[in-house]
PyMOL Python script that loads the backbone (N, CA, C, O; Angstrom):
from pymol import cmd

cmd.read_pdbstr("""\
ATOM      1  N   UNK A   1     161.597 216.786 -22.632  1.00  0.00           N
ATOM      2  CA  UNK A   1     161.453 215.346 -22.628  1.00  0.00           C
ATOM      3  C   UNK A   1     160.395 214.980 -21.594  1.00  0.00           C
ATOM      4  O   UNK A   1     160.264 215.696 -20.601  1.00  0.00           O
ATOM      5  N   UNK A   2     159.668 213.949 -21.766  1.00  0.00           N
ATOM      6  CA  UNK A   2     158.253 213.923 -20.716  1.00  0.00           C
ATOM      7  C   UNK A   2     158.844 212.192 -20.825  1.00  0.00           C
ATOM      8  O   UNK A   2     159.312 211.373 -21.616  1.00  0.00           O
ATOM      9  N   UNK A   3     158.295 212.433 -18.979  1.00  0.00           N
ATOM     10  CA  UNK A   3     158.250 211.329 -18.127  1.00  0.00           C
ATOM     11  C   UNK A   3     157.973 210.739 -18.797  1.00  0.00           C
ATOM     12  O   UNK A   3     157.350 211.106 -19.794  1.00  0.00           O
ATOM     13  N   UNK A   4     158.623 208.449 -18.327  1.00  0.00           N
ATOM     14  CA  UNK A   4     158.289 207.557 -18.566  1.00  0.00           C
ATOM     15  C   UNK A   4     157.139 207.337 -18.393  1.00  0.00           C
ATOM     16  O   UNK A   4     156.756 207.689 -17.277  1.00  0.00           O
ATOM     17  N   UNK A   5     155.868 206.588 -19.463  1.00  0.00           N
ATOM     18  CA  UNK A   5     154.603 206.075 -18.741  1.00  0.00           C
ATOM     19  C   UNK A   5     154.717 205.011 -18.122  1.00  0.00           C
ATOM     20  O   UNK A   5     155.382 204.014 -18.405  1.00  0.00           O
ATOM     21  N   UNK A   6     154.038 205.226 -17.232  1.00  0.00           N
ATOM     22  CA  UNK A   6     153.894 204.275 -16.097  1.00  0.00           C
ATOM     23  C   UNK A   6     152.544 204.385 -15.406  1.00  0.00           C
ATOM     24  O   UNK A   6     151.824 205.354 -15.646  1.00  0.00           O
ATOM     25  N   UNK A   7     152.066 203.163 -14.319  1.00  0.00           N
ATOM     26  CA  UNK A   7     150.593 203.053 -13.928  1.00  0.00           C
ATOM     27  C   UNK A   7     151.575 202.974 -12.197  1.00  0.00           C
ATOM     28  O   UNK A   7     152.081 201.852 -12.157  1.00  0.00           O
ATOM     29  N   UNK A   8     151.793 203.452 -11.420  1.00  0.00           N
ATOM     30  CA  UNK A   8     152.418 203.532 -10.305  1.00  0.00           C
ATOM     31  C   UNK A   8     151.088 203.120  -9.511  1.00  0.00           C
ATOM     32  O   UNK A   8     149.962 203.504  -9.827  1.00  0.00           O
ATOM     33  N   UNK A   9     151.372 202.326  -8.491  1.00  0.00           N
ATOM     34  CA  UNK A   9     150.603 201.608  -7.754  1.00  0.00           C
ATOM     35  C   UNK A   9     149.954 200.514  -8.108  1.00  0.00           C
ATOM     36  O   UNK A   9     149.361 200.022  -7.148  1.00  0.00           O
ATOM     37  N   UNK A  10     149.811 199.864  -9.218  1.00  0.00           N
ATOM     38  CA  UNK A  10     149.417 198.636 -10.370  1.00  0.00           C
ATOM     39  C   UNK A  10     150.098 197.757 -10.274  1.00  0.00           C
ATOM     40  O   UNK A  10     151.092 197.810 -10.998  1.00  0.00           O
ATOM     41  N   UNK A  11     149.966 196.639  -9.459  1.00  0.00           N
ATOM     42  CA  UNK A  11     150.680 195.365  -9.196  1.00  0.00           C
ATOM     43  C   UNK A  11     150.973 194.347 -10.691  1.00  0.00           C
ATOM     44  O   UNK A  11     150.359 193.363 -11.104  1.00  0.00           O
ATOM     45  N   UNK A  12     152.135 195.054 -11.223  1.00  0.00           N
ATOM     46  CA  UNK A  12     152.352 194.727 -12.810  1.00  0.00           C
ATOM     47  C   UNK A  12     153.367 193.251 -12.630  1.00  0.00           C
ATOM     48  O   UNK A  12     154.091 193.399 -11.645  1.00  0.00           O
ATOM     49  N   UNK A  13     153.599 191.870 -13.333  1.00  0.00           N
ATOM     50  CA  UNK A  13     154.507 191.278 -13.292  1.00  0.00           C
ATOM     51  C   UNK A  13     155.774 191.748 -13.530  1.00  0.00           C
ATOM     52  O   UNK A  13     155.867 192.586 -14.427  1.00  0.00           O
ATOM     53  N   UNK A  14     157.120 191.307 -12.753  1.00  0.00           N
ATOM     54  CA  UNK A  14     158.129 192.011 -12.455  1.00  0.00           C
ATOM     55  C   UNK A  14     158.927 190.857 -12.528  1.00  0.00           C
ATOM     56  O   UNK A  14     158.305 189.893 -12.081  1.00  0.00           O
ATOM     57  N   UNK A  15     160.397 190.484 -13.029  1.00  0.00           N
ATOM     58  CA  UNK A  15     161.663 190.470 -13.064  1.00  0.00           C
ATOM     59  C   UNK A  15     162.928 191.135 -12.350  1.00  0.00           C
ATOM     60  O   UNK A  15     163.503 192.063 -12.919  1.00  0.00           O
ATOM     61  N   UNK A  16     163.259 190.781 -11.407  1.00  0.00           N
ATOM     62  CA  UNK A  16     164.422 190.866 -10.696  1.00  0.00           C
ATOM     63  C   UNK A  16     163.842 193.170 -10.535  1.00  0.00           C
ATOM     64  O   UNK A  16     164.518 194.183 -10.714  1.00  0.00           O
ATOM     65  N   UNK A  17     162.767 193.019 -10.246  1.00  0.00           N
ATOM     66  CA  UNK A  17     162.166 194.505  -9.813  1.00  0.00           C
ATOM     67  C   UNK A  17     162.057 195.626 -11.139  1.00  0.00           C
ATOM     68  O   UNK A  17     161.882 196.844 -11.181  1.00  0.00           O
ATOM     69  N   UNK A  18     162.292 194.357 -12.390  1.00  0.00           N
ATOM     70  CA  UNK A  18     161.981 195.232 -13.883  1.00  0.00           C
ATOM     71  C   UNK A  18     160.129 194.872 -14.469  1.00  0.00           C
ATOM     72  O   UNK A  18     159.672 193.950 -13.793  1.00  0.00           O
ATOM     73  N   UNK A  19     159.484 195.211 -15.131  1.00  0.00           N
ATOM     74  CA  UNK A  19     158.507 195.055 -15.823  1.00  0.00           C
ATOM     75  C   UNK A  19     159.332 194.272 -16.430  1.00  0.00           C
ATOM     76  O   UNK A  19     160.495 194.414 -16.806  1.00  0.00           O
ATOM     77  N   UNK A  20     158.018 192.780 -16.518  1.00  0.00           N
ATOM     78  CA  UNK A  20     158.071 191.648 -17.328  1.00  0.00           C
ATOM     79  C   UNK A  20     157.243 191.395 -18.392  1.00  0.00           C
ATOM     80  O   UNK A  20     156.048 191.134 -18.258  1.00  0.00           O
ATOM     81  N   UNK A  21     157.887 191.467 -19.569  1.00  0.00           N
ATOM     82  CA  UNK A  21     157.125 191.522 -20.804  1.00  0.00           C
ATOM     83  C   UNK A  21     157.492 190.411 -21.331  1.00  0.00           C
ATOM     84  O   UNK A  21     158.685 190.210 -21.101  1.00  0.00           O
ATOM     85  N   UNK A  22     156.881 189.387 -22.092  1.00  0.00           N
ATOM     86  CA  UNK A  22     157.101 188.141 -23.020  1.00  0.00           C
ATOM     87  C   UNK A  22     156.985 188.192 -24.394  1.00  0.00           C
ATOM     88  O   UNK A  22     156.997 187.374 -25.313  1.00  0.00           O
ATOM     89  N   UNK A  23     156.876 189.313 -24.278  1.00  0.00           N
ATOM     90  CA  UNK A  23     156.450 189.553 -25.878  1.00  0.00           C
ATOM     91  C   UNK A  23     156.460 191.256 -25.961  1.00  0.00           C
ATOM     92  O   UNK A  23     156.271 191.906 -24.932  1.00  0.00           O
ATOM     93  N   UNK A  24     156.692 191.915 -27.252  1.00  0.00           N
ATOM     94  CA  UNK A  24     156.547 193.485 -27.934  1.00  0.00           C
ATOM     95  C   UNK A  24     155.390 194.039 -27.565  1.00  0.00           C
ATOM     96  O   UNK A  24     155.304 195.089 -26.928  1.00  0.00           O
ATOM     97  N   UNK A  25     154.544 193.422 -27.914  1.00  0.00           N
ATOM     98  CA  UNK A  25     153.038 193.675 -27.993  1.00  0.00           C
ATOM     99  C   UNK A  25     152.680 193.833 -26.333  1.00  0.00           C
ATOM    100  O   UNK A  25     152.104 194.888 -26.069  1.00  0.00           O
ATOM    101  N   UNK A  26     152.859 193.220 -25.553  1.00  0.00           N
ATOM    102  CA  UNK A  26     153.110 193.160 -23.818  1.00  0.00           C
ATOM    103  C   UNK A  26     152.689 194.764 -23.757  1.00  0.00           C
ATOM    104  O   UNK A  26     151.673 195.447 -23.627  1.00  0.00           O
ATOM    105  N   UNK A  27     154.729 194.997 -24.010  1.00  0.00           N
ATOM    106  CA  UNK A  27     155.123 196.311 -23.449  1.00  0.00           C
ATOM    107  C   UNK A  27     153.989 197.280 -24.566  1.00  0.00           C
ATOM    108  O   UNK A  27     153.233 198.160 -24.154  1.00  0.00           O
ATOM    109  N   UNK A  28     154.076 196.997 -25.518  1.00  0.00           N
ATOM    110  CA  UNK A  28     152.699 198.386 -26.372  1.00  0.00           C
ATOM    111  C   UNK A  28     151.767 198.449 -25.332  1.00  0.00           C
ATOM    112  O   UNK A  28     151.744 199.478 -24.656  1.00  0.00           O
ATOM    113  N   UNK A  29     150.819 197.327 -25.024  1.00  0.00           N
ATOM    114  CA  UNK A  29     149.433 197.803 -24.789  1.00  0.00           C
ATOM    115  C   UNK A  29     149.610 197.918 -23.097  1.00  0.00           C
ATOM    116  O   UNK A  29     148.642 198.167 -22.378  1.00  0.00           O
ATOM    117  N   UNK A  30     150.955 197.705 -22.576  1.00  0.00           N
ATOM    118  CA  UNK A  30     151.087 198.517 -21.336  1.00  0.00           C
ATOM    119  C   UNK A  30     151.261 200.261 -21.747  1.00  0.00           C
ATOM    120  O   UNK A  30     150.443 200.729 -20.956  1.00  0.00           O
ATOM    121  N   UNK A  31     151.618 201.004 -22.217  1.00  0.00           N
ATOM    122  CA  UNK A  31     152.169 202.098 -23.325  1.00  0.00           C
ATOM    123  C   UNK A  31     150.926 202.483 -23.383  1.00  0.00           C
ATOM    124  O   UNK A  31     150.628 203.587 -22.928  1.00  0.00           O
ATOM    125  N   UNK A  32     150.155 201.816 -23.838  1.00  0.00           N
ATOM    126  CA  UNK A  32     148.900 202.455 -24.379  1.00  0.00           C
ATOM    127  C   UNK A  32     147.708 202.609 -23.062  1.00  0.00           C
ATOM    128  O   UNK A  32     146.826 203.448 -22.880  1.00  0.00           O
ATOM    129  N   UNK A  33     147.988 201.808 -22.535  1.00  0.00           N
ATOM    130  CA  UNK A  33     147.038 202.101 -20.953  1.00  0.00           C
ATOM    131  C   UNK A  33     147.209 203.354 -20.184  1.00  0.00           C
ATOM    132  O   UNK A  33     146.433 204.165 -19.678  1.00  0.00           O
ATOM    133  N   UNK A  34     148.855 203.199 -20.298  1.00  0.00           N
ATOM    134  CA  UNK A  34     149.349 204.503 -19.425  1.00  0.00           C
ATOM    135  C   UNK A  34     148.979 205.805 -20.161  1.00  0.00           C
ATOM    136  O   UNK A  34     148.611 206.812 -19.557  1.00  0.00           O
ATOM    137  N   UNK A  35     149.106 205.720 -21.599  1.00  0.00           N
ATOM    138  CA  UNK A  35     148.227 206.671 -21.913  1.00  0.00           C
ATOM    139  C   UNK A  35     147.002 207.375 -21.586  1.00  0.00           C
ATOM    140  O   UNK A  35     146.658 208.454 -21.102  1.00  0.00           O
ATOM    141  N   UNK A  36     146.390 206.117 -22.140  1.00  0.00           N
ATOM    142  CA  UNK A  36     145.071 206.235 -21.769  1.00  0.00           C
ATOM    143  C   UNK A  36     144.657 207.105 -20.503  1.00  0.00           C
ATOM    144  O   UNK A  36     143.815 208.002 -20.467  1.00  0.00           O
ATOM    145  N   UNK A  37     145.344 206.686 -19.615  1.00  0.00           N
ATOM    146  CA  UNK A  37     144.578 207.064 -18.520  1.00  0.00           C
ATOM    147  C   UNK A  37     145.477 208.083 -17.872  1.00  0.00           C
ATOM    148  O   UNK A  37     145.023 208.394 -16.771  1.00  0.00           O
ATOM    149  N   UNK A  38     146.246 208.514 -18.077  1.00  0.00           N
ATOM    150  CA  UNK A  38     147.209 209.699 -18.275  1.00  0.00           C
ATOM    151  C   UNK A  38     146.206 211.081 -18.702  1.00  0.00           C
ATOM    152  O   UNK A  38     145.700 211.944 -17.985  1.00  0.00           O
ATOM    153  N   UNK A  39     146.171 210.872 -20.168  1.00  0.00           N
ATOM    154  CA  UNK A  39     145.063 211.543 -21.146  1.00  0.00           C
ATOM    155  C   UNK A  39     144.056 211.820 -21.131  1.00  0.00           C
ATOM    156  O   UNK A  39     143.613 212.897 -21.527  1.00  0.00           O
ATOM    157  N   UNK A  40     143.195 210.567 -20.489  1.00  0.00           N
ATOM    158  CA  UNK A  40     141.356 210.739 -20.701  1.00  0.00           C
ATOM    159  C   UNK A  40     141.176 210.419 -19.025  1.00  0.00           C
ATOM    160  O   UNK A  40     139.997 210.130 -18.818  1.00  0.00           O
ATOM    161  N   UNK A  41     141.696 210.396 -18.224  1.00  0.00           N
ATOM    162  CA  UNK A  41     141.616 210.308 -16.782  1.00  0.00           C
ATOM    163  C   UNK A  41     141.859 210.897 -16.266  1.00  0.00           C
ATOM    164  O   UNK A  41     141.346 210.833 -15.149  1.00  0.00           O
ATOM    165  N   UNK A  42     142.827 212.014 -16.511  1.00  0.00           N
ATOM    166  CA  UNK A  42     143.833 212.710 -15.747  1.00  0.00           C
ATOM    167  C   UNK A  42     145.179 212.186 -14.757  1.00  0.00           C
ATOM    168  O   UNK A  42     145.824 212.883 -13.974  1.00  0.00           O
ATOM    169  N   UNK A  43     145.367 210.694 -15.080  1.00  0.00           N
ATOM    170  CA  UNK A  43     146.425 209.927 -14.498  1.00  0.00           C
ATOM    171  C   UNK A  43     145.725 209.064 -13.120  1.00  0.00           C
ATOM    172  O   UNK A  43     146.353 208.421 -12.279  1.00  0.00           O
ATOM    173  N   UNK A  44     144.222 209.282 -13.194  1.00  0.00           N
ATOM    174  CA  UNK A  44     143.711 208.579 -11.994  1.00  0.00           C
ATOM    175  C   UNK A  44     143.370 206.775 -12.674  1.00  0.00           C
ATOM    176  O   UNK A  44     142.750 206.506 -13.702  1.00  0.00           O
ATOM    177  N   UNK A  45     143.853 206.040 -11.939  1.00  0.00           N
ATOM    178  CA  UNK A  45     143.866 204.535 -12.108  1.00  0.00           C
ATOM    179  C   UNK A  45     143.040 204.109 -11.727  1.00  0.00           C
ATOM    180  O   UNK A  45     142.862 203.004 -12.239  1.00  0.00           O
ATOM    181  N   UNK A  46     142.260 204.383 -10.970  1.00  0.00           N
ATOM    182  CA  UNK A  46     141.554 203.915 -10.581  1.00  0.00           C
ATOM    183  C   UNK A  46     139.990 202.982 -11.543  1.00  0.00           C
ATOM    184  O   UNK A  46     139.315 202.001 -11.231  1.00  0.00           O
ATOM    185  N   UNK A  47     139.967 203.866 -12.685  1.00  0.00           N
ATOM    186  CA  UNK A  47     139.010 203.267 -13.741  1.00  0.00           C
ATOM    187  C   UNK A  47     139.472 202.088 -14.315  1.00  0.00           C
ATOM    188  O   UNK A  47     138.645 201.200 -14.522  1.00  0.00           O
ATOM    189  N   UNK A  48     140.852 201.879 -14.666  1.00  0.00           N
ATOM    190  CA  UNK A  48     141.357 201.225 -15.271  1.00  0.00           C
ATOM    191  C   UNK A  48     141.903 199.609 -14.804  1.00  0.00           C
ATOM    192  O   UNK A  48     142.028 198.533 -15.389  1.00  0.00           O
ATOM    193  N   UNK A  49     142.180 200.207 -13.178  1.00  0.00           N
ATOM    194  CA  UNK A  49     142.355 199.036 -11.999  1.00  0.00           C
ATOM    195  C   UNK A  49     140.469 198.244 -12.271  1.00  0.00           C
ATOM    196  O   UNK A  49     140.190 197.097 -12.620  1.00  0.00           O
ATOM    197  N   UNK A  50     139.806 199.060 -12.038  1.00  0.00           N
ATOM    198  CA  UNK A  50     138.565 198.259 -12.283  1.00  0.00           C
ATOM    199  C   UNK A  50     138.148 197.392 -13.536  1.00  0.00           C
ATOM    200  O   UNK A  50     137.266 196.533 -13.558  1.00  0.00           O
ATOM    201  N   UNK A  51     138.860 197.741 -14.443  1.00  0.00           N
ATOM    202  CA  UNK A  51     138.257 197.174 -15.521  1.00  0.00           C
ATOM    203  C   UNK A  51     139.547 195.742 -15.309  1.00  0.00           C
ATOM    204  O   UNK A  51     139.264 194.610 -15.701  1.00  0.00           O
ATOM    205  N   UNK A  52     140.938 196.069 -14.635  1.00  0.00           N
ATOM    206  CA  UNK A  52     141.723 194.890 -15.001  1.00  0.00           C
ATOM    207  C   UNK A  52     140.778 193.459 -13.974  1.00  0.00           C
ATOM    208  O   UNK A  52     140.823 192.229 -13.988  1.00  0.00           O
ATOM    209  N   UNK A  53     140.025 194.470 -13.215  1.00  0.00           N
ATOM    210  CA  UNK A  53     139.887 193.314 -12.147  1.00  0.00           C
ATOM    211  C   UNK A  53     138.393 192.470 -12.591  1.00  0.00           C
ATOM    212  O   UNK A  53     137.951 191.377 -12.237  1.00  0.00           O
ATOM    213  N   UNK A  54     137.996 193.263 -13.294  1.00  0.00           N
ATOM    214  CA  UNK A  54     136.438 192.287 -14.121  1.00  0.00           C
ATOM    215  C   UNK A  54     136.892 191.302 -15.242  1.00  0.00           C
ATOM    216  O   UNK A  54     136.485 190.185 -15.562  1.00  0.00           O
ATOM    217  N   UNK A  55     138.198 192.372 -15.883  1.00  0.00           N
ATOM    218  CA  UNK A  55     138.711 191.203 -16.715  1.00  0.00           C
ATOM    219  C   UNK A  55     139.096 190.145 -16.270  1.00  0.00           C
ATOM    220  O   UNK A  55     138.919 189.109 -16.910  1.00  0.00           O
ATOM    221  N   UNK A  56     139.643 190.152 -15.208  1.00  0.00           N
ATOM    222  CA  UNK A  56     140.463 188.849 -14.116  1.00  0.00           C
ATOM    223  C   UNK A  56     139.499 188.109 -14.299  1.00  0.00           C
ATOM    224  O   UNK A  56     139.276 187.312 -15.210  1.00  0.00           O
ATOM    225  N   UNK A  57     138.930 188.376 -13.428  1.00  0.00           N
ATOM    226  CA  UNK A  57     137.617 187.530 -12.897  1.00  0.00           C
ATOM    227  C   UNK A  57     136.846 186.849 -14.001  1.00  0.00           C
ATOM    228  O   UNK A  57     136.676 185.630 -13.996  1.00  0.00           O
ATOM    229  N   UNK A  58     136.240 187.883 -15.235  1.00  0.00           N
ATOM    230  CA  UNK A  58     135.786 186.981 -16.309  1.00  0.00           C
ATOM    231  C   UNK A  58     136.445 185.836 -16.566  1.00  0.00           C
ATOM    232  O   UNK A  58     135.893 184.768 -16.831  1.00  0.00           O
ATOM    233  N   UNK A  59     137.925 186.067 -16.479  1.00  0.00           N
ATOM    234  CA  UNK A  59     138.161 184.718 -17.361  1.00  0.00           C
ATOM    235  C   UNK A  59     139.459 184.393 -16.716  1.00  0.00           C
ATOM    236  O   UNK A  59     140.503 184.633 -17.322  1.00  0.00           O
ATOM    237  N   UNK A  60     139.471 183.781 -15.345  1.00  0.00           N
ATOM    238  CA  UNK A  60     140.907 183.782 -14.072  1.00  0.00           C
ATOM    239  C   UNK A  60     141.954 182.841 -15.157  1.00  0.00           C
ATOM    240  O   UNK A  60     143.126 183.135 -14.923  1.00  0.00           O
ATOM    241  N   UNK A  61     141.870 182.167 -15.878  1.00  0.00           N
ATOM    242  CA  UNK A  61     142.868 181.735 -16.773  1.00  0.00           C
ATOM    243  C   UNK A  61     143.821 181.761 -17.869  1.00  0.00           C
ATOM    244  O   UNK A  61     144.693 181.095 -18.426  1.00  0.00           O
ATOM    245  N   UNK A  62     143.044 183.171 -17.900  1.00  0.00           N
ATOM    246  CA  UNK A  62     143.319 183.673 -19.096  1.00  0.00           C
ATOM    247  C   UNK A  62     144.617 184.442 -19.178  1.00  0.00           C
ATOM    248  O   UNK A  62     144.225 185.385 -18.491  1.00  0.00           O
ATOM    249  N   UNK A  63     145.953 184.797 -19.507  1.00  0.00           N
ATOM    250  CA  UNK A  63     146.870 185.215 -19.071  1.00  0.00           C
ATOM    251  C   UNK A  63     147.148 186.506 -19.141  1.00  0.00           C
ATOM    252  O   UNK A  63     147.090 187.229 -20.136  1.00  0.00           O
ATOM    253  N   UNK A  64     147.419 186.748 -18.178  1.00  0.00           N
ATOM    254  CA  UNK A  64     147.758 188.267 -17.473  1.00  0.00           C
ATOM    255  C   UNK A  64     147.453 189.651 -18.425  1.00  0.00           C
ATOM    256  O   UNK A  64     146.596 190.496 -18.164  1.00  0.00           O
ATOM    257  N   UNK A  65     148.542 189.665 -19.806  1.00  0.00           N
ATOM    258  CA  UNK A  65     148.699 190.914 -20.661  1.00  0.00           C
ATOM    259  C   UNK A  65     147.227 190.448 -21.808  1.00  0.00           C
ATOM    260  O   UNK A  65     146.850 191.336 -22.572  1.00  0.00           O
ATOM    261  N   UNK A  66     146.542 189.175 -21.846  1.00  0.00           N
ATOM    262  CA  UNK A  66     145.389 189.561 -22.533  1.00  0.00           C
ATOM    263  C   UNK A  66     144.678 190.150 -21.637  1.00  0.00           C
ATOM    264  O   UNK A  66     144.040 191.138 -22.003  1.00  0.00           O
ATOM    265  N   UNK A  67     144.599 189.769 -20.398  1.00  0.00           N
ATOM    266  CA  UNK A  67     143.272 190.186 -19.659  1.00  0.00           C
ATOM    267  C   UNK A  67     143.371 191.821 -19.659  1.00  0.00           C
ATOM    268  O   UNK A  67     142.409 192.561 -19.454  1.00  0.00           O
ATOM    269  N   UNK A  68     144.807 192.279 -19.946  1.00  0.00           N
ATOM    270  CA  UNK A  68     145.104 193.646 -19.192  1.00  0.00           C
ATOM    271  C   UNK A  68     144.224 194.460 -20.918  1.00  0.00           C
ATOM    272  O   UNK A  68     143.459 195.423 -20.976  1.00  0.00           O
ATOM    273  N   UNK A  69     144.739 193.609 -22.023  1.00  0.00           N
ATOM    274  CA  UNK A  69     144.123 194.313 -23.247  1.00  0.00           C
ATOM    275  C   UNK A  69     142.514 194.441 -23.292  1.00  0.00           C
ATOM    276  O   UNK A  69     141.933 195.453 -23.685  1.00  0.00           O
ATOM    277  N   UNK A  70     142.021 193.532 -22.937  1.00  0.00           N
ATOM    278  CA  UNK A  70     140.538 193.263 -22.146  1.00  0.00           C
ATOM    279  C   UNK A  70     140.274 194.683 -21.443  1.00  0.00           C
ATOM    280  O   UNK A  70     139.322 195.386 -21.781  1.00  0.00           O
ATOM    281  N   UNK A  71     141.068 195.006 -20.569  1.00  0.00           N
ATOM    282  CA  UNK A  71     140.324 195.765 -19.477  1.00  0.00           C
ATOM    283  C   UNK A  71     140.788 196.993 -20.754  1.00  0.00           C
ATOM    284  O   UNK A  71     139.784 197.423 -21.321  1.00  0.00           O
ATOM    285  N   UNK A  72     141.894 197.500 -21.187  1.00  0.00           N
ATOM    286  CA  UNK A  72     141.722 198.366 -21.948  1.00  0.00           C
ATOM    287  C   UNK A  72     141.142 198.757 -23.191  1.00  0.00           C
ATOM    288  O   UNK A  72     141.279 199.876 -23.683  1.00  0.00           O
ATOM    289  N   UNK A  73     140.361 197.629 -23.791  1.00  0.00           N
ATOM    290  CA  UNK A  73     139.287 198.088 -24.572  1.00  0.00           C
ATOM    291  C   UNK A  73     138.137 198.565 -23.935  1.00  0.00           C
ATOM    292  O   UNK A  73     137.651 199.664 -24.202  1.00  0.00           O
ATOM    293  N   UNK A  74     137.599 197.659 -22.963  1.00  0.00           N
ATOM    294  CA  UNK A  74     136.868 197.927 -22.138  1.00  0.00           C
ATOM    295  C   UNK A  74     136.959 199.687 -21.458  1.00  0.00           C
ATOM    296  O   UNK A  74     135.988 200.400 -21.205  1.00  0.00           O
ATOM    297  N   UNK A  75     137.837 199.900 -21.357  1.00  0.00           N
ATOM    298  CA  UNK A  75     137.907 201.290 -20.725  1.00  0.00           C
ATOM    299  C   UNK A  75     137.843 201.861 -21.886  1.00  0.00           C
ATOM    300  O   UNK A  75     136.802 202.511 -21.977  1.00  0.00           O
ATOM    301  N   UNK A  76     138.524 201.911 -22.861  1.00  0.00           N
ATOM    302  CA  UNK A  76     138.169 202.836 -24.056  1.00  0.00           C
ATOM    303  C   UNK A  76     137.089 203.418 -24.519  1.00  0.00           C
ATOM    304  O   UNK A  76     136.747 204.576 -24.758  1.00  0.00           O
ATOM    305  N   UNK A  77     136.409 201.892 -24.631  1.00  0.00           N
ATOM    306  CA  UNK A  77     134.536 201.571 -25.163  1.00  0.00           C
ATOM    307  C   UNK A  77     133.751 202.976 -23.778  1.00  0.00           C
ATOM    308  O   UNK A  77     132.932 203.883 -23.928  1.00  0.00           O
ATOM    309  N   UNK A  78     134.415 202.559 -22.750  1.00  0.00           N
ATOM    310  CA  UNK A  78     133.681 204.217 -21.866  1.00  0.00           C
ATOM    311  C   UNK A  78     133.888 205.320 -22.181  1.00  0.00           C
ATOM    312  O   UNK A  78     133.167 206.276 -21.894  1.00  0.00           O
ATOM    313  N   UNK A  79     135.066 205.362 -22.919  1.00  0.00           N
ATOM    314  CA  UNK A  79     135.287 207.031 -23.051  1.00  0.00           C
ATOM    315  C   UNK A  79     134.573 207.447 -24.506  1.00  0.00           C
ATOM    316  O   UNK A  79     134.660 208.531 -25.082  1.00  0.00           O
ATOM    317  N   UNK A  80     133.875 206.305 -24.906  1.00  0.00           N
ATOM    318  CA  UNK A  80     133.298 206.984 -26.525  1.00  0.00           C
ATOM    319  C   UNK A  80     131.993 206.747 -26.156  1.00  0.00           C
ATOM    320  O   UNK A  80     131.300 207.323 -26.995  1.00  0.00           O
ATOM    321  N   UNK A  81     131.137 206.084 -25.164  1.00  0.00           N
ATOM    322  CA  UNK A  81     130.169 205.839 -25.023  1.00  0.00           C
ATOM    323  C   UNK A  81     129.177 207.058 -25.337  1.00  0.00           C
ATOM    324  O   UNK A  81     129.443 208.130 -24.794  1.00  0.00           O
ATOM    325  N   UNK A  82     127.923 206.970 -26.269  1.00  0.00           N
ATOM    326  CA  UNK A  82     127.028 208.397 -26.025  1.00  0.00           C
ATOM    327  C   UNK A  82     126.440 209.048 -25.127  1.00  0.00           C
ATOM    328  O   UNK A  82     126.040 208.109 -24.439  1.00  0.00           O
ATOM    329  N   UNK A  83     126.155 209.789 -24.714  1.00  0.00           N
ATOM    330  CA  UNK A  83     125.602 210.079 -23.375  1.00  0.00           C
ATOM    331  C   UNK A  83     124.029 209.988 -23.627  1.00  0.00           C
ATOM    332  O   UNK A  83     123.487 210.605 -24.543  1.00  0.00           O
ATOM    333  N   UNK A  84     123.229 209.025 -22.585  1.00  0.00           N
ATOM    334  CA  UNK A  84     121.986 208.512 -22.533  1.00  0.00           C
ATOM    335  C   UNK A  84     121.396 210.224 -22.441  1.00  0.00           C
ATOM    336  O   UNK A  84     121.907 211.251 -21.994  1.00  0.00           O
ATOM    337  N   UNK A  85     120.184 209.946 -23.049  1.00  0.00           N
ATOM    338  CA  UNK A  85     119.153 211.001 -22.925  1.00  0.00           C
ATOM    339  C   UNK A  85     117.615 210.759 -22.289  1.00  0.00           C
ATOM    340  O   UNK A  85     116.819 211.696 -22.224  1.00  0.00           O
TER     341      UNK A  85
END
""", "prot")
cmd.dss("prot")
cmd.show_as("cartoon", "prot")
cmd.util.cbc("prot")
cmd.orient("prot")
């Protein structure tokens, strides 16, 4: 059986010290981050913390679990990028 995913050190919204999800889709594309960067990172956050924080910033109103889907396309779009010649 393999560990829960999780982004440990990622200041995630929280409920009485649970992950706060408002919706299904929330908890997926949290699921799918931790993947992500589990997989194609080696579990380092640090790529992924960057992309949540450009997403922030692009658009500070925008609410929390879009911005977070934001930063994870965004990180994706790097890992397929071609390599310049």
């Amino acid at each position: 059986m393999s560990a829960p995913l999780s982004l440990p050190g990622m200041d995630l919204p929280r409920r009485n010290g649970e992950l706060a999800f408002d919706a299904p889709w929330q908890s997926r594309v949290f699921a799918l981050a931790a993947a992500v960067v589990e997989h194609a990172f080696g579990g380092n956050r640090e790529p992924f913390r960057r992309q949540l924080i450009t997403a922030i910033a692009a658009e500070p109103g925008r609410p929390y679990w879009e911005s977070w889907t934001a930063a994870l396309e965004a990180l994706v779009e790097t890992i397929h990028e071609p390599p310049t010649m």
